[in-house]
N, CA, C and O atoms as a Tripos MOL2 file, in Angstrom:
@<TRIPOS>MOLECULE
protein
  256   255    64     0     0
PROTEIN
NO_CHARGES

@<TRIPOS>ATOM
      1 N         186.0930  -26.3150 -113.1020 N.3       1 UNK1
      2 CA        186.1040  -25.1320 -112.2430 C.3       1 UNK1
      3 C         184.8280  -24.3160 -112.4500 C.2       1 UNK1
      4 O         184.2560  -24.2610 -113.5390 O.2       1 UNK1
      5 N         184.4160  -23.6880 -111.3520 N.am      2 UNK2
      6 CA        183.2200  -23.2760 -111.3420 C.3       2 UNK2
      7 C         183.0960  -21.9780 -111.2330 C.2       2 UNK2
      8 O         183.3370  -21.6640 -110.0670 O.2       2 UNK2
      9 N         182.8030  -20.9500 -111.9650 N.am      3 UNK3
     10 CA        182.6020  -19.7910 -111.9610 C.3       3 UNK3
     11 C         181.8350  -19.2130 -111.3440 C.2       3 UNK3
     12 O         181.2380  -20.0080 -110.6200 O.2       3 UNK3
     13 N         181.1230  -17.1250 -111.0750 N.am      4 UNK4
     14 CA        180.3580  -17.0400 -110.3970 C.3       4 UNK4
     15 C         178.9940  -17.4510 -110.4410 C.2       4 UNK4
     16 O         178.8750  -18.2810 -111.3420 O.2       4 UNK4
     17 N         177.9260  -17.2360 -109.8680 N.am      5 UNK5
     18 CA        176.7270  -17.3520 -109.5990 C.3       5 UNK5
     19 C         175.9420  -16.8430 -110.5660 C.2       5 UNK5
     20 O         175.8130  -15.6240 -110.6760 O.2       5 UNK5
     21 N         175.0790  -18.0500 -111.7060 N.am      6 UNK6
     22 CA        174.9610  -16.9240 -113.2720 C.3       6 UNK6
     23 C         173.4030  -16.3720 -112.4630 C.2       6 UNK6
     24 O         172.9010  -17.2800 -111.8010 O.2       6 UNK6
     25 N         172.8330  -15.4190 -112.4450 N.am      7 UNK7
     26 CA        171.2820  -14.8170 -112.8360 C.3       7 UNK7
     27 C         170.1370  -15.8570 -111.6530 C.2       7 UNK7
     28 O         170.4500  -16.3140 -110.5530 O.2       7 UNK7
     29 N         169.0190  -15.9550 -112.2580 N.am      8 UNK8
     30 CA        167.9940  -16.6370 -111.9020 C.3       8 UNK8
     31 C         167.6320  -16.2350 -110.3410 C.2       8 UNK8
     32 O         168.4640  -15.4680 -109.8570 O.2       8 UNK8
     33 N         166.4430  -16.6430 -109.3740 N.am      9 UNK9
     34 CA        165.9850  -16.1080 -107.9930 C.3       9 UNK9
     35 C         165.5950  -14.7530 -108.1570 C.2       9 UNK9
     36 O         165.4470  -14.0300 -109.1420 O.2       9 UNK9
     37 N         165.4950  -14.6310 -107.1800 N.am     10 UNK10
     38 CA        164.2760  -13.2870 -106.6540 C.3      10 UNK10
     39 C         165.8630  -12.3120 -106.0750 C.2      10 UNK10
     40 O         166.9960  -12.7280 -105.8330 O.2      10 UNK10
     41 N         165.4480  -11.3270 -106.0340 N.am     11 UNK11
     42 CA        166.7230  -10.1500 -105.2790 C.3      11 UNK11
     43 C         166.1970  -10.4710 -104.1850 C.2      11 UNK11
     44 O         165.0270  -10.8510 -104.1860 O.2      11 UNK11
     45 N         167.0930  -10.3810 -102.7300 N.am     12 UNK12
     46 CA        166.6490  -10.4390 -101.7940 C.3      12 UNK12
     47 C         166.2660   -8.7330 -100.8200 C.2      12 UNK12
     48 O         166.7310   -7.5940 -100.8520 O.2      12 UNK12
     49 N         165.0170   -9.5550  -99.9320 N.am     13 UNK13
     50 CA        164.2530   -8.2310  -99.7250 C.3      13 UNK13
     51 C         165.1240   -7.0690  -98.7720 C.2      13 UNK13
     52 O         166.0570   -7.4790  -98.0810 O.2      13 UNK13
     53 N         164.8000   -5.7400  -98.7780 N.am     14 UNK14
     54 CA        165.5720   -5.1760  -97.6340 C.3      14 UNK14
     55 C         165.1400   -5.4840  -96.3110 C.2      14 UNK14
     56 O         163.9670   -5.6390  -95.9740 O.2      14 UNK14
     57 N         166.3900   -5.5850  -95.4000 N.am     15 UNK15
     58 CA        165.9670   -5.8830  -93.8850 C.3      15 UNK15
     59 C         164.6840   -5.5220  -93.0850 C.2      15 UNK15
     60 O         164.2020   -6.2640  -92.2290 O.2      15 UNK15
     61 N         164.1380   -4.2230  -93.4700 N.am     16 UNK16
     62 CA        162.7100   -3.5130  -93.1370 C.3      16 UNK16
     63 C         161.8610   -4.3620  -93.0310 C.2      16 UNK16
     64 O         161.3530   -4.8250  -92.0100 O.2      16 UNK16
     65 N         161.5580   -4.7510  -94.8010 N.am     17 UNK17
     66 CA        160.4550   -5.3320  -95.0010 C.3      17 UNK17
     67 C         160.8430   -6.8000  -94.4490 C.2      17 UNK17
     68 O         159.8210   -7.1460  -93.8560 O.2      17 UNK17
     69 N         161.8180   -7.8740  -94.3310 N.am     18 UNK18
     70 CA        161.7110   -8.9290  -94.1990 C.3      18 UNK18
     71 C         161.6260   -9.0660  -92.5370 C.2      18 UNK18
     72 O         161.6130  -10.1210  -91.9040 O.2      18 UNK18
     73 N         161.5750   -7.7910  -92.0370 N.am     19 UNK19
     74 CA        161.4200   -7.7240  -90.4090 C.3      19 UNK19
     75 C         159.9880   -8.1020  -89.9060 C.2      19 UNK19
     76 O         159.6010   -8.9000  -89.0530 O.2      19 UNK19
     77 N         159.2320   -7.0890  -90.8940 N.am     20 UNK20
     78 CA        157.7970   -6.5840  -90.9180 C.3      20 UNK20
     79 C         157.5440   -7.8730  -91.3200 C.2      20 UNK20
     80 O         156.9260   -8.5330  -90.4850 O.2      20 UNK20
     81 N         157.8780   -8.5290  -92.5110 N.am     21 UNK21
     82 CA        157.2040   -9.7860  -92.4650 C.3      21 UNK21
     83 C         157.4090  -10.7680  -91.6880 C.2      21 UNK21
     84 O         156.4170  -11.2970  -91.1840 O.2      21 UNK21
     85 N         158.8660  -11.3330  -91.3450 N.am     22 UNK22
     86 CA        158.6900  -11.6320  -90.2210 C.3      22 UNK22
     87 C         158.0500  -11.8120  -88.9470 C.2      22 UNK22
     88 O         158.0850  -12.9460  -88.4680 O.2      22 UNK22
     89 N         157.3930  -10.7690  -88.2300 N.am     23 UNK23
     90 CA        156.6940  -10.5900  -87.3010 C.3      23 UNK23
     91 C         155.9620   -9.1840  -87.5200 C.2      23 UNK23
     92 O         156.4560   -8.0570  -87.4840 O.2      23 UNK23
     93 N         155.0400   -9.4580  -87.6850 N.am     24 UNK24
     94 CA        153.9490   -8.3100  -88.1960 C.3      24 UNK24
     95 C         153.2860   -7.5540  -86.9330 C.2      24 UNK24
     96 O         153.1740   -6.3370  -87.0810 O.2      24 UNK24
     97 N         152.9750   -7.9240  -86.1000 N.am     25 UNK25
     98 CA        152.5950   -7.7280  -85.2130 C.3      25 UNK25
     99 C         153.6010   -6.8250  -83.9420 C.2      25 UNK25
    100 O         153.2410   -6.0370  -83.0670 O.2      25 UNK25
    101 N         154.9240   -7.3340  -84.3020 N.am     26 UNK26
    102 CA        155.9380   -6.4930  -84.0160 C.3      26 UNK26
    103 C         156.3500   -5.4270  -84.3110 C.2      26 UNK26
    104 O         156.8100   -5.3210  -85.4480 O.2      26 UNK26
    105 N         156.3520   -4.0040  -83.2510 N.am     27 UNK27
    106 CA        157.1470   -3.2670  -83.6600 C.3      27 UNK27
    107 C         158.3560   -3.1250  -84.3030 C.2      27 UNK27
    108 O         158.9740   -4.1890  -84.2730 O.2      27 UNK27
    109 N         158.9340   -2.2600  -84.8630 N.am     28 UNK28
    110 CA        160.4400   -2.1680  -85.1530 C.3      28 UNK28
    111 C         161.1090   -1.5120  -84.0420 C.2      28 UNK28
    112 O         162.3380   -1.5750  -84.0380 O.2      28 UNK28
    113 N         160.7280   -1.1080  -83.4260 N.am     29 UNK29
    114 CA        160.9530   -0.2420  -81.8140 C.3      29 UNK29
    115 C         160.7440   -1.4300  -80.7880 C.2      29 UNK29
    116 O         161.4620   -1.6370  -79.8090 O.2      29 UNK29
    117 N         159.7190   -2.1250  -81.1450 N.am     30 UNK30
    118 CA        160.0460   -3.4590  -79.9630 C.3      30 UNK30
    119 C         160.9150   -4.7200  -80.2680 C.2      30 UNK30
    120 O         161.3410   -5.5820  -79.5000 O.2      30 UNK30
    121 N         161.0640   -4.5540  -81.7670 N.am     31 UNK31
    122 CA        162.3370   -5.4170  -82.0180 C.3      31 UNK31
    123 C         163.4170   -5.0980  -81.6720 C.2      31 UNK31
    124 O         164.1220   -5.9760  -81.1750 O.2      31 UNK31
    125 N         163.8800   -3.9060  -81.7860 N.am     32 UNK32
    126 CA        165.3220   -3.0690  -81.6490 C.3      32 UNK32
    127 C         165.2760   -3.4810  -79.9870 C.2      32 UNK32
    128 O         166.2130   -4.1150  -79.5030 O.2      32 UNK32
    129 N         164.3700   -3.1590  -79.3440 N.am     33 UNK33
    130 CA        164.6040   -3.7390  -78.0180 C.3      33 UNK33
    131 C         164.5100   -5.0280  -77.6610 C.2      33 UNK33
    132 O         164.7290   -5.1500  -76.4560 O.2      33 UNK33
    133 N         164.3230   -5.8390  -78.0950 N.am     34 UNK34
    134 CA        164.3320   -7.3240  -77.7670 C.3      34 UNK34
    135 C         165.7540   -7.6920  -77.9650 C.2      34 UNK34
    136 O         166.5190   -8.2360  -77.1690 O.2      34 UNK34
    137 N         166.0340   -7.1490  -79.6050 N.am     35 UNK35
    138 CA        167.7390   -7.4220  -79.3200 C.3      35 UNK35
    139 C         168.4680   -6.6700  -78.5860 C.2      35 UNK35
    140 O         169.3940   -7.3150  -78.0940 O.2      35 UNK35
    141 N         168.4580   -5.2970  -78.2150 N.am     36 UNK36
    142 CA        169.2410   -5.4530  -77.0500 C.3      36 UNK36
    143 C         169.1380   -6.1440  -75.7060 C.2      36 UNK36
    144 O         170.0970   -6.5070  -75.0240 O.2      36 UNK36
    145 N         168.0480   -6.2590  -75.4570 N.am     37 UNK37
    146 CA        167.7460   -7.1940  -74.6380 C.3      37 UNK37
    147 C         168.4470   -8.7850  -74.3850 C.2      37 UNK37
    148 O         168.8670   -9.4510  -73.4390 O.2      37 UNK37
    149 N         168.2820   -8.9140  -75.8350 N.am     38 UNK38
    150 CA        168.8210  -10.3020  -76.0780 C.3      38 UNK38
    151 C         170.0980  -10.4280  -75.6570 C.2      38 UNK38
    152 O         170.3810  -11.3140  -74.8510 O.2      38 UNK38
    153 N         171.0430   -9.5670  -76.1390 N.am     39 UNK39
    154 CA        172.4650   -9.5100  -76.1510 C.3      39 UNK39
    155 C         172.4510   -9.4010  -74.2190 C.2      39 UNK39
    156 O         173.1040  -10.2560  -73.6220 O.2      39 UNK39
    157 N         171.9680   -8.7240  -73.7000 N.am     40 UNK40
    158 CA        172.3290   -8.4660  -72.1500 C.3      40 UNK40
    159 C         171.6900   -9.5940  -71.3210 C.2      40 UNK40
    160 O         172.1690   -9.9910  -70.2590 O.2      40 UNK40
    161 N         170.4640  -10.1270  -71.9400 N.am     41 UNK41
    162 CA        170.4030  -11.5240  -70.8380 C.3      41 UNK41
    163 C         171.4230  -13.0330  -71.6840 C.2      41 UNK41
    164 O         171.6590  -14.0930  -71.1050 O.2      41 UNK41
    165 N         171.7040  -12.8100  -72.6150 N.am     42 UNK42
    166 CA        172.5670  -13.5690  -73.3840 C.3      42 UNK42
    167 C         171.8210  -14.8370  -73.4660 C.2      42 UNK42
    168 O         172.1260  -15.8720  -72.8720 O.2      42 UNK42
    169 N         170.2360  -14.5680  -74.7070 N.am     43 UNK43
    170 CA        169.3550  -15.1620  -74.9400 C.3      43 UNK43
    171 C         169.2730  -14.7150  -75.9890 C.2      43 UNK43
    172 O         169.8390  -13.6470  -76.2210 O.2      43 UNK43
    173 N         168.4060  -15.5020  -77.1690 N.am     44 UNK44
    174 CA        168.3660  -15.4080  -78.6770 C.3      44 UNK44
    175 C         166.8550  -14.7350  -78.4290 C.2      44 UNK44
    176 O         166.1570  -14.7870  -77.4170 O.2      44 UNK44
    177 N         166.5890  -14.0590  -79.7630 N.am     45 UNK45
    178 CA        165.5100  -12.8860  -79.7830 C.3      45 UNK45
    179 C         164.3140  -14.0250  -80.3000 C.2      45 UNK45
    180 O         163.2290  -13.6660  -80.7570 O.2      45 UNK45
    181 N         164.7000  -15.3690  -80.1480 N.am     46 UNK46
    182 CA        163.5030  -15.8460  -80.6000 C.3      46 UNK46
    183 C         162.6070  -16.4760  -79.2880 C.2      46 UNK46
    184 O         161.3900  -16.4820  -79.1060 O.2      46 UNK46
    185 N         163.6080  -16.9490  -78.5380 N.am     47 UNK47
    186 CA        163.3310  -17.0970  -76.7930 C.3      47 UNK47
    187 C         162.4770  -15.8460  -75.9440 C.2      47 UNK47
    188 O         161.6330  -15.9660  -75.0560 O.2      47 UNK47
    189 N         162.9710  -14.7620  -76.5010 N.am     48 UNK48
    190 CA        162.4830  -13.7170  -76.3040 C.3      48 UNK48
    191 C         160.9930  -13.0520  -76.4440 C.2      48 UNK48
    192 O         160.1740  -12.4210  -75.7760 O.2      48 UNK48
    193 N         161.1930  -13.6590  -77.8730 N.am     49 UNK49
    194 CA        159.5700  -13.4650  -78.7350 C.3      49 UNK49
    195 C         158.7120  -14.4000  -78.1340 C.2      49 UNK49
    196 O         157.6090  -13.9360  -77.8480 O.2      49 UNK49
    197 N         158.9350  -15.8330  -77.8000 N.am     50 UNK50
    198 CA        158.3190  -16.5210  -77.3400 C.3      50 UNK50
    199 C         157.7140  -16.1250  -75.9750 C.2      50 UNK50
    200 O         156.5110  -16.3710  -75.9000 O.2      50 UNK50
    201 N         158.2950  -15.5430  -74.8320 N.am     51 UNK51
    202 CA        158.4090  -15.3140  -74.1210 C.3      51 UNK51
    203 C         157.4500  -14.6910  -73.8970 C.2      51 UNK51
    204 O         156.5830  -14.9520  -73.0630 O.2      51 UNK51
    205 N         157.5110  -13.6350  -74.7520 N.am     52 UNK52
    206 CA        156.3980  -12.4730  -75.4440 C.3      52 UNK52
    207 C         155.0960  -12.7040  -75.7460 C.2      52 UNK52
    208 O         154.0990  -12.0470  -75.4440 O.2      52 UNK52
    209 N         155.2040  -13.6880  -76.3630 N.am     53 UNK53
    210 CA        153.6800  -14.0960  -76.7890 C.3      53 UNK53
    211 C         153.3040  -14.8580  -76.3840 C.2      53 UNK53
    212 O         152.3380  -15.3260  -76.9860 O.2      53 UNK53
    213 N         153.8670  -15.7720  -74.7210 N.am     54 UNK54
    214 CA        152.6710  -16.3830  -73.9210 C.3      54 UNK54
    215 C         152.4890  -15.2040  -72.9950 C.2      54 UNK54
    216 O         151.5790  -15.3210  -72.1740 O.2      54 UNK54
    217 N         153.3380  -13.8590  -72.9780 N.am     55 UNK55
    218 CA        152.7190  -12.9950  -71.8280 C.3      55 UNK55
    219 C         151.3860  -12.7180  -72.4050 C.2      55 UNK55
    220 O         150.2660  -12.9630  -71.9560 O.2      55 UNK55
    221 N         151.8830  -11.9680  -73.8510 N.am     56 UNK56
    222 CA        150.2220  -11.2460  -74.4740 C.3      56 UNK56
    223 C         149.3360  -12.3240  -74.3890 C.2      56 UNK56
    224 O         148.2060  -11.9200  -74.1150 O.2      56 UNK56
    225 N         149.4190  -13.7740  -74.5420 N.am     57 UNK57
    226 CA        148.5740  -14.6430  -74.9680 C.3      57 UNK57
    227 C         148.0190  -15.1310  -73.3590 C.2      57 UNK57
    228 O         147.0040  -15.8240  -73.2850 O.2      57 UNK57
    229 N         148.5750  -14.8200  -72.4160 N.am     58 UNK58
    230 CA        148.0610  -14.6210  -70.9550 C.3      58 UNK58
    231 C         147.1200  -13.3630  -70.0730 C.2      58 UNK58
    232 O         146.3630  -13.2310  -69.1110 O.2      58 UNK58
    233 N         147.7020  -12.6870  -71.0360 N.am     59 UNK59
    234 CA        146.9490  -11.0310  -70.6570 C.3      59 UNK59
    235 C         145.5830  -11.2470  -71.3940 C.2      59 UNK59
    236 O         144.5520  -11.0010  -70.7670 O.2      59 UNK59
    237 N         145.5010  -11.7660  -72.8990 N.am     60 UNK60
    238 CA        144.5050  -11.6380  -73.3110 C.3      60 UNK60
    239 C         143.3570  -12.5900  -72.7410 C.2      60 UNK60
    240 O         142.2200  -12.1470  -72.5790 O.2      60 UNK60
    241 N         143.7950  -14.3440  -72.3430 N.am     61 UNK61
    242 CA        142.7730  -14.3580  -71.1830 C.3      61 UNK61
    243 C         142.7430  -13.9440  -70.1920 C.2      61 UNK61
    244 O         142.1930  -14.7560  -69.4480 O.2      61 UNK61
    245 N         143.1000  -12.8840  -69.5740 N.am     62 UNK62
    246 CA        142.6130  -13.1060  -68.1630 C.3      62 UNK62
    247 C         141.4040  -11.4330  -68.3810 C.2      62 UNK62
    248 O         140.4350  -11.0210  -67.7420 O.2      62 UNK62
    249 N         142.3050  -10.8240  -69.8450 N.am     63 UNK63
    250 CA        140.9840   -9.9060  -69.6870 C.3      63 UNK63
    251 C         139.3970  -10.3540  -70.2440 C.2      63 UNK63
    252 O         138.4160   -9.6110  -70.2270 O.2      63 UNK63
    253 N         139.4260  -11.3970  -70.6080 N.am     64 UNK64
    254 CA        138.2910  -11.9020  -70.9280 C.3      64 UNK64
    255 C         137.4620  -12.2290  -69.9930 C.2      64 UNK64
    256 O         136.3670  -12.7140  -70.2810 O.2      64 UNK64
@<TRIPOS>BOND
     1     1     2 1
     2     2     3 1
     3     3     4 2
     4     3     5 am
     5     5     6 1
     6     6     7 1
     7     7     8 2
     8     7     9 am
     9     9    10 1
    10    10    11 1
    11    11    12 2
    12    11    13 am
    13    13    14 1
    14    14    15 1
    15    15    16 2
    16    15    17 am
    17    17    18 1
    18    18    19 1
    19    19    20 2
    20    19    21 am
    21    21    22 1
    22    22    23 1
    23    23    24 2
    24    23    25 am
    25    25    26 1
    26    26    27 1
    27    27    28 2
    28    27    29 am
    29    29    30 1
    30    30    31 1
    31    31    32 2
    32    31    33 am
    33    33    34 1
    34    34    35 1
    35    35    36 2
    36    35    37 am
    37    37    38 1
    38    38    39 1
    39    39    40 2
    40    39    41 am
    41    41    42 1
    42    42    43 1
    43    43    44 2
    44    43    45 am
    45    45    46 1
    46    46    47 1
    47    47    48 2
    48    47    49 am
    49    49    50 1
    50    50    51 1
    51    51    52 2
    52    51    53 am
    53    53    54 1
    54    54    55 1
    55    55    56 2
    56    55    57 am
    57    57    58 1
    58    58    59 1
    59    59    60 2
    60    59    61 am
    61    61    62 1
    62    62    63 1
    63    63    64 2
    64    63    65 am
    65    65    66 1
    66    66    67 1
    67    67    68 2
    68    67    69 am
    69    69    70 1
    70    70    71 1
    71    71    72 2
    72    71    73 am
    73    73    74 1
    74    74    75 1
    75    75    76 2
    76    75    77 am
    77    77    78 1
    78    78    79 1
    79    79    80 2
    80    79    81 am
    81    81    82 1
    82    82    83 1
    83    83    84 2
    84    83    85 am
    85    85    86 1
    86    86    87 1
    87    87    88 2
    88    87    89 am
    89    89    90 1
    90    90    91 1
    91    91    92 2
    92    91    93 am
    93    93    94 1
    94    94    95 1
    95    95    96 2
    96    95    97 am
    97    97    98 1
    98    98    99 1
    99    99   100 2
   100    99   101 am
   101   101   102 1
   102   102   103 1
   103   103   104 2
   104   103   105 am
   105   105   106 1
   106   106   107 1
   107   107   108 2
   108   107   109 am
   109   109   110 1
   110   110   111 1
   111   111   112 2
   112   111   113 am
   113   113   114 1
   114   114   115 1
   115   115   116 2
   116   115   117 am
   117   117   118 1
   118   118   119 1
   119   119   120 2
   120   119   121 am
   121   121   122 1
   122   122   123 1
   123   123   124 2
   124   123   125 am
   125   125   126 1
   126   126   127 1
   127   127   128 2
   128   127   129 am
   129   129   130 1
   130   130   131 1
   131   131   132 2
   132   131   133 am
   133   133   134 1
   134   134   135 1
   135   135   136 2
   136   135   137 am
   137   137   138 1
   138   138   139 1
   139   139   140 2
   140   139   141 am
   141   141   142 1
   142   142   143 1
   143   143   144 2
   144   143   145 am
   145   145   146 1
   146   146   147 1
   147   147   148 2
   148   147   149 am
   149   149   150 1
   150   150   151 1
   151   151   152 2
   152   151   153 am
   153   153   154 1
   154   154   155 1
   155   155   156 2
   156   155   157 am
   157   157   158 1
   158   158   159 1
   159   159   160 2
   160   159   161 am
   161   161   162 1
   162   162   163 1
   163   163   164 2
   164   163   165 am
   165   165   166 1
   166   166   167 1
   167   167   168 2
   168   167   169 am
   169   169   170 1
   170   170   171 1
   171   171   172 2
   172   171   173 am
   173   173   174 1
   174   174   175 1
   175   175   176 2
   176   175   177 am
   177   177   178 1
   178   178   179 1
   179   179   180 2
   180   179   181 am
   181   181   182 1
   182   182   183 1
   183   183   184 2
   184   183   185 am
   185   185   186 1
   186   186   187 1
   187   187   188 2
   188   187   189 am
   189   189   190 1
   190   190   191 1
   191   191   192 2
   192   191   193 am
   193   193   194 1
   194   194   195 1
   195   195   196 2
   196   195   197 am
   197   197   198 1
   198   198   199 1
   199   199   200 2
   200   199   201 am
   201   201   202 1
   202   202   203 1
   203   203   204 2
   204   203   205 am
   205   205   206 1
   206   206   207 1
   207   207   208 2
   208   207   209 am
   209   209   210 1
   210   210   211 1
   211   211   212 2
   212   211   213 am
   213   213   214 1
   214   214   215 1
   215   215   216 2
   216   215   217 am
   217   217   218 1
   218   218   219 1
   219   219   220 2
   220   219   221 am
   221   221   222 1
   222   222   223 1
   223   223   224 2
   224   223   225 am
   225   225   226 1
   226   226   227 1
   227   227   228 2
   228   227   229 am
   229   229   230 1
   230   230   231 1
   231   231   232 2
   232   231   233 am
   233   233   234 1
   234   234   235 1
   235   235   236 2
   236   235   237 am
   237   237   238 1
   238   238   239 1
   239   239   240 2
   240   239   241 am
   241   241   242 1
   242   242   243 1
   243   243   244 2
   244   243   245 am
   245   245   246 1
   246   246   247 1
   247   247   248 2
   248   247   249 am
   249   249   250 1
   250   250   251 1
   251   251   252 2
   252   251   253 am
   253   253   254 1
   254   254   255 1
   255   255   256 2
@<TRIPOS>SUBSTRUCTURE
     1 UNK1         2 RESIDUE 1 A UNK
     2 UNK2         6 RESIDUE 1 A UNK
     3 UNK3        10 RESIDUE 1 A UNK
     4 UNK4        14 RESIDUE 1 A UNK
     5 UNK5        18 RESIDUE 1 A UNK
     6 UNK6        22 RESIDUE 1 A UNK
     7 UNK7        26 RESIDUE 1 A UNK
     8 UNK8        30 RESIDUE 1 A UNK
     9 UNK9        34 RESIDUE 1 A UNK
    10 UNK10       38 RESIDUE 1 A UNK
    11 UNK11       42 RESIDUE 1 A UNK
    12 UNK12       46 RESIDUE 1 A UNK
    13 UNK13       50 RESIDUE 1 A UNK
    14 UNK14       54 RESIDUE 1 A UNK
    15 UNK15       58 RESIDUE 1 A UNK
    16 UNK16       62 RESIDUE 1 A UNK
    17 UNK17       66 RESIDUE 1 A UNK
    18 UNK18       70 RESIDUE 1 A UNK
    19 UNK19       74 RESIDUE 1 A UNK
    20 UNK20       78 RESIDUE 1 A UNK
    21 UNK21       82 RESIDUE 1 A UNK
    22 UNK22       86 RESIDUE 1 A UNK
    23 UNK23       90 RESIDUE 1 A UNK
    24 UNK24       94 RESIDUE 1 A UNK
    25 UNK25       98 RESIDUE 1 A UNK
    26 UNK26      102 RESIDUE 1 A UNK
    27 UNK27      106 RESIDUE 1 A UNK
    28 UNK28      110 RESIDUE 1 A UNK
    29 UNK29      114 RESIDUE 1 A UNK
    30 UNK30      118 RESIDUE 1 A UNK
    31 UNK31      122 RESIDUE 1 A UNK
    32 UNK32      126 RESIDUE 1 A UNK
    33 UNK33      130 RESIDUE 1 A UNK
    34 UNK34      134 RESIDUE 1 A UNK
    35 UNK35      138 RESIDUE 1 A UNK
    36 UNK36      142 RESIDUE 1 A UNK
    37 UNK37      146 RESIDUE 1 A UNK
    38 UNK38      150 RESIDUE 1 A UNK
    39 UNK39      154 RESIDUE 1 A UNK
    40 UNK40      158 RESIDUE 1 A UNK
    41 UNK41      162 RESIDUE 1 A UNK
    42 UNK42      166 RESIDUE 1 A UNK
    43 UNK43      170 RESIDUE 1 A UNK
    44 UNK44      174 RESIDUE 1 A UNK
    45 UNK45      178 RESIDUE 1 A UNK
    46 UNK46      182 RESIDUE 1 A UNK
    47 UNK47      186 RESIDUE 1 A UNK
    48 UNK48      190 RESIDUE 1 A UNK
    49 UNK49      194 RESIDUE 1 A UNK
    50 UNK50      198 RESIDUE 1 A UNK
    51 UNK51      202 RESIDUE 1 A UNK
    52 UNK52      206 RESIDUE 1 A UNK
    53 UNK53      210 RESIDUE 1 A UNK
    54 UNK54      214 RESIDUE 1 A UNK
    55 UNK55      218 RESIDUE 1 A UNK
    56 UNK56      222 RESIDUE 1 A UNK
    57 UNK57      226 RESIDUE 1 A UNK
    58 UNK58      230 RESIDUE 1 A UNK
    59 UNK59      234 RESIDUE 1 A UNK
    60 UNK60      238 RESIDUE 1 A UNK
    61 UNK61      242 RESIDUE 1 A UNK
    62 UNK62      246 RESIDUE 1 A UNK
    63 UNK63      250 RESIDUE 1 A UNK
    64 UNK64      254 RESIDUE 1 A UNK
């Protein structure tokens, strides 16, 4: 029989920072809106992000 979980690993980070690292480039104000977003087109926030970054990655050529 196996008891709890002894010690050892890293603590895990608070949600903030593993957001920020996550996507750096991302707001926390444009995340908070992507998931609601997400939830109302009933699409995952990663479809979303993607979504996202061929617009910027379209805007940025055409201002070139």
């Amino acid at each position: 029989m196996k008891g709890p979980p002894q010690g050892g690993g890293r603590p895990p980070k608070p949600a903030e920072q593993r957001r920020r690292t996550m996507s750096p480039w991302l707001t926390d104000d444009e995340f908070a809106e992507l998931k609601i977003l997400a939830i109302r087109e009933k699409k995952t926030v990663v479809d979303l992000v993607s979504e996202l970054i061929r617009e910027r990655l379209r805007q940025a050529k055409t201002a070139q």
